[in-house]
C-alpha positions, 0 to 999 in steps of 0.5 A: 509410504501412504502417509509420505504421500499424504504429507507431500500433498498436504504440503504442496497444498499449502504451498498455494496460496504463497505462490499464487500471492503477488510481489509489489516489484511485479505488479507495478512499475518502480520507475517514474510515478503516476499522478493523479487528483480526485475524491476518495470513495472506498477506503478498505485498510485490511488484510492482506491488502490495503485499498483506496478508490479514486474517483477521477475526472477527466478532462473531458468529464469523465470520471474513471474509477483507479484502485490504489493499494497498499501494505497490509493492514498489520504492516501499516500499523506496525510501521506507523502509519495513520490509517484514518487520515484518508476518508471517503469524500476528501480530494487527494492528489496521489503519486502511486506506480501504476500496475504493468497489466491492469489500467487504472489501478496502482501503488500508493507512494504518497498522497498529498492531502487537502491542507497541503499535507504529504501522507506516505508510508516510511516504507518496510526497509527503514521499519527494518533497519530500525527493529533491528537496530532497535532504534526510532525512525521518522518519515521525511520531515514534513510528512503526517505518517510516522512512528515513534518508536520502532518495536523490539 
């Protein structure tokens, strides 16, 4: 009986850290995108949670911190994407779903770079479908971040 106990407490435990995690879907709002221009400072590409932070003025010169995140960094790589294409210092323009809760921070969707580049994650669903068709797939055409292959 103890031990049942035991086992049932081990498990809710465990249980924890899943719940208390967060779905991109309730976070942030999947309807029209923010835009918005500036200069990287922080590039943190990590578990279990990407980050960029923007520097962004303001009409008036005030510059506002946003927070950007993104996949994970083992989903990033898996999927393709060029993780160092961003650096701190370059000025970007960033088109990202803003968080229903917290100003100034958001969802990466895409980013345009400097040269005029369009960086984005082809997004989990194609890498899916293309793993379990076990088949290549590519970004739109235009854009830096794509893979080869999908894995097996």
């Amino acid at each position: 009986m103890i031990d049942d106990f035991l086992f049932a407490c081990a498990a809710l435990l465990a249980a924890l850290p899943a719940a208390a995690h967060h779905s991109v879907a309730i976070n942030f709002e999947r309807g029209e995108p923010t835009e918005i221009r500036g200069t990287v400072k922080e590039v943190h590409m990590r578990n279990p949670h990407s980050q960029y932070v923007v520097a962004v003025p303001g009409k008036d010169g005030t510059v506002t911190e946003w927070l950007v995140e993104w996949s994970d960094r083992n989903s990033l790589v898996r999927r393709g994407v060029d993780l160092d294409l961003i650096k701190p210092g370059d000025t970007i323009a960033l088109t990202l779903w803003p968080s229903q809760r917290l100003p100034h921070v958001g969802y990466f969707v895409q980013a345009v770079l400097a040269d005029g580049s369009i960086y984005r994650d082809c997004g989990f669903v194609k890498y899916r479908e293309a793993v379990a068709s076990a088949s290549e797939f590519r970004c739109e055409e235009g854009t830096r971040a794509t893979a080869p292959r999908a894995e097996p």
